[in-house]
N, C-alpha and C positions, 0 to 999 in steps of 0.2 A: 330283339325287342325288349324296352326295359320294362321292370316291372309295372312301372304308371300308367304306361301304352298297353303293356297287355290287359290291364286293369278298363281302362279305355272302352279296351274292343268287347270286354267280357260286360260290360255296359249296354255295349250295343248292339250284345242279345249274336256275336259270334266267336267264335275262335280261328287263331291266326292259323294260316294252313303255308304248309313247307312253299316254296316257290317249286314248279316244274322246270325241268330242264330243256333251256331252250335251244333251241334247232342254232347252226352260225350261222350269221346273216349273211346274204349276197351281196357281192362288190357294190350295185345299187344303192341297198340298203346300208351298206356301211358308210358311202358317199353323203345321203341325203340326210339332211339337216332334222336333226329331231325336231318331232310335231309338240307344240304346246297341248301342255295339260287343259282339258276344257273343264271350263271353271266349275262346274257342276261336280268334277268328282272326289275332290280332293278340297280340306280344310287343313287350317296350318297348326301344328305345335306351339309350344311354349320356346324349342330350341329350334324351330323351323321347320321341322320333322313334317311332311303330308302326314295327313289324318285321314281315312275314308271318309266322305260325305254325312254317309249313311251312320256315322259316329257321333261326329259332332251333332247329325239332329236326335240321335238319344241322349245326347249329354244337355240339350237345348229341353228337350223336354221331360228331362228329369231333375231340371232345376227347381231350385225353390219358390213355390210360388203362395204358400199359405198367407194369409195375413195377420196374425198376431196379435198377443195381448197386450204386449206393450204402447201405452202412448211415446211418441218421439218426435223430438224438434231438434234441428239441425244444432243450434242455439237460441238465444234471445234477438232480437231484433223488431221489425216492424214486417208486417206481412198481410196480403190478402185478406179482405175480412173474411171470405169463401176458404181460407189456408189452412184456418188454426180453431180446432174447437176446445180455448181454454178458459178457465176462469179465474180472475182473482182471488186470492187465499187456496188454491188447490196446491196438494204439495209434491214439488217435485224435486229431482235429483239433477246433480252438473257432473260431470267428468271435470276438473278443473287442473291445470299444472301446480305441479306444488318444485319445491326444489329436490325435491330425491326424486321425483316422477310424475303421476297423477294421479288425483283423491278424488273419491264420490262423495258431496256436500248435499244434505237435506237441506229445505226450505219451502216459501209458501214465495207463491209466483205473485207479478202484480201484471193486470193485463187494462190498454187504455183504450178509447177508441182513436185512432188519430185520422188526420187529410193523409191518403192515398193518392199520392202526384202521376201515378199511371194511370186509374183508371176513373178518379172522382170528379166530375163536372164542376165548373168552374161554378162556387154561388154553392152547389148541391151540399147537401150533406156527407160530412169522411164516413168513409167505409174502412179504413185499414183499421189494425191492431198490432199495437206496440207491447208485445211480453216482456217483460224484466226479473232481473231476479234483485237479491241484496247486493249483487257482487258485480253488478250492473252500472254505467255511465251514461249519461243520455248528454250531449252537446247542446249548443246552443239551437242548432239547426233539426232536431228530434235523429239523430243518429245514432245507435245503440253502440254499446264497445260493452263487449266481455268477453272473459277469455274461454268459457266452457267450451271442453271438444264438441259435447252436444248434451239435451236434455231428455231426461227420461222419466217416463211414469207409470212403472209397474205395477199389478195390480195389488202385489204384495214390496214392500221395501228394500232394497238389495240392503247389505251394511255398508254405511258410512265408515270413510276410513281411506288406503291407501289400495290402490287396483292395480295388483300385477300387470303389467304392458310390455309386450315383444313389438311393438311397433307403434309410433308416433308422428301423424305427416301427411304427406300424401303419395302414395306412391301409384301410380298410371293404372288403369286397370285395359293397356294396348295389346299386350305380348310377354312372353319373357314367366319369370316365376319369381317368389321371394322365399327366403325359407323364415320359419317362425319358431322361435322357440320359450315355454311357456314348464317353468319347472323341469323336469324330467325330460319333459316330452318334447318331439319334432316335427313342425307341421310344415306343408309347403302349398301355397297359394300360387296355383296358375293357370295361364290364359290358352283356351283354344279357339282361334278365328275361325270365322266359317269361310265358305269355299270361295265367294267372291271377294277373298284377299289375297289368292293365289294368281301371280300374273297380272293385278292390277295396279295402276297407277295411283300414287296419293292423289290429292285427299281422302280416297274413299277410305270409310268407316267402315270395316266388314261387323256383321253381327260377332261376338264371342260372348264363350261361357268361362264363368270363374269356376276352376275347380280346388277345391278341397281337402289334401292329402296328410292320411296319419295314423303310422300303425296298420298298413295295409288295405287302410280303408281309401277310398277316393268319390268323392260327395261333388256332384256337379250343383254349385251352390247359387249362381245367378245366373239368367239369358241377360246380356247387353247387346242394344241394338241402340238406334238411330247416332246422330252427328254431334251426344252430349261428350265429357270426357268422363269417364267413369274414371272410380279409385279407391284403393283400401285405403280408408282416415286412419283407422285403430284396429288395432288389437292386442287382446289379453285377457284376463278372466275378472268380466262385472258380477257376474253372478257366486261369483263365491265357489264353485264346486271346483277350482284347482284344472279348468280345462279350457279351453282358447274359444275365447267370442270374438266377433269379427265387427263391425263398421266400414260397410260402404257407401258411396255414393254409385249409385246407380244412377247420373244421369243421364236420360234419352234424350237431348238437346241440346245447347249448349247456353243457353238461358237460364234450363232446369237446376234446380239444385234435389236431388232426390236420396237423402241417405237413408241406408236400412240396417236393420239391427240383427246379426245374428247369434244366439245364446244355444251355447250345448245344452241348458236346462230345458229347451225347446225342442231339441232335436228327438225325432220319431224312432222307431229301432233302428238298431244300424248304420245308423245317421252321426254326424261330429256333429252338427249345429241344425237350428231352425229356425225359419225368418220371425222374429217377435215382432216387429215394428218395423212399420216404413211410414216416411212421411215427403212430400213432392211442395216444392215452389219454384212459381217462376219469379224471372227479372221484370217483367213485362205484361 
């Protein structure tokens, strides 16, 4: 068992016990066709590896679930008036691409009211809200273009300037693992599906947890469930202390857009990170 897996199990409140030695099986039993795993007992790895049941729901419920100080929005754009509790002149921060990588840029937000084509009655009064920043485009058609990975508004200021980043993108949050590397150090981000992904047919969406590894430590960092596609957007360190923050999109729909923000300056003892901010919209 490798280290991550034993780590895993020591999660889930057991230790691995030697296998006993089994009896040979009878000419019968050697004949007949192995019985499928019933989906209840077993959840899947990162490398496909079974997982006990009883594993993944400790790593499901020892994800993170705080809700945080930070404000956060995906980006600028046009959103739910129900979405966004922002105001005009409030000041916030962008992740923005630069050409050596990407820079955190202060500013003062501009927020409008505009027509909501989803849900505002024909005649009635707009309900949306169009945020923008400086670095902002609106077309002809009120369509926002900017390039910030996302926005942020800490209760205190991160510094402006240039943000180490190990990852840039989007990469699946399905299965599988990524490794991260962030100065010195080596982190590794990855997926354990729960049990109804063992034996079943696509499409299904099994539940899974992001896990969190580094330095011995392994931090069950999100539960994902329903039909959205989840994904690590970013990571690297916003917060300045030299140690890996994360950016997912958590979302549970496939409408949803739900990214959340995780900062080691957050994290509880023992902990790599802690959720500062999440924020949810839909298309619809």
């Amino acid at each position: 068992m490798s280290t991550r897996w034993l780590l895993l199990a020591l999660l889930a409140g057991c230790q691995p016990e030697a296998p006993s030695p089994a009896a040979p099986p009878a000419a019968a039993e050697r004949d007949a066709a192995p019985a499928p795993a019933p989906l209840d007992l077993f959840a899947r790895g990162p490398r496909g590896e079974p997982v006990a049941a009883d594993s993944f729901r400790a790593l499901a419920a020892a994800a993170d679930t705080a809700g945080g100080a930070v404000a956060l929005l995906g980006g600028a754009g046009t959103f739910h008036g129900d979405e966004v509790e922002v105001q005009t002149g409030e000041r916030w921060q962008g992740l923005y691409p630069t050409l050596g990588g990407v820079a955190l840029r202060s500013f003062a937000v501009r927020v409008e009211t505009v027509r909501d084509e989803v849900v505002d009655d024909p005649g009635g009064p707009p309900t949306g809200r169009r945020v923008t920043t400086p670095f902002s485009t609106v077309d002809a058609w009120g369509s926002v273009e900017d390039d910030a990975l996302f926005l942020v508004r800490p209760p205190r200021p991160f510094a402006d300037g240039p943000a180490p980043t190990a990852f840039a993108g989007r990469w699946p949050l399905a299965s599988g693992e990524i490794g991260l590397r962030l100065g010195g150090a080596a982190y590794v981000l990855s997926v354990v599906e729960g049990p109804e992904a063992v034996g079943a047919p696509e499409p299904v969406r099994p539940a899974r947890v992001a896990v969190l590894s580094a330095g011995g430590v392994g931090q069950p960092v999100a539960h994902l469930v329903g039909d959205g596609r989840p994904a690590l957007l970013w990571a690297g360190d916003l917060d300045g202390d030299g140690r890996l923050d994360l950016l997912l999109d958590e979302a549970d729909h496939y409408v949803v857009s739900r990214p959340a923000l995780y900062l080691s300056s957050a994290a509880p003892p023992g902990a790599l990170v802690g959720r500062a901010g999440r924020h949810r919209t839909s298309g619809c």
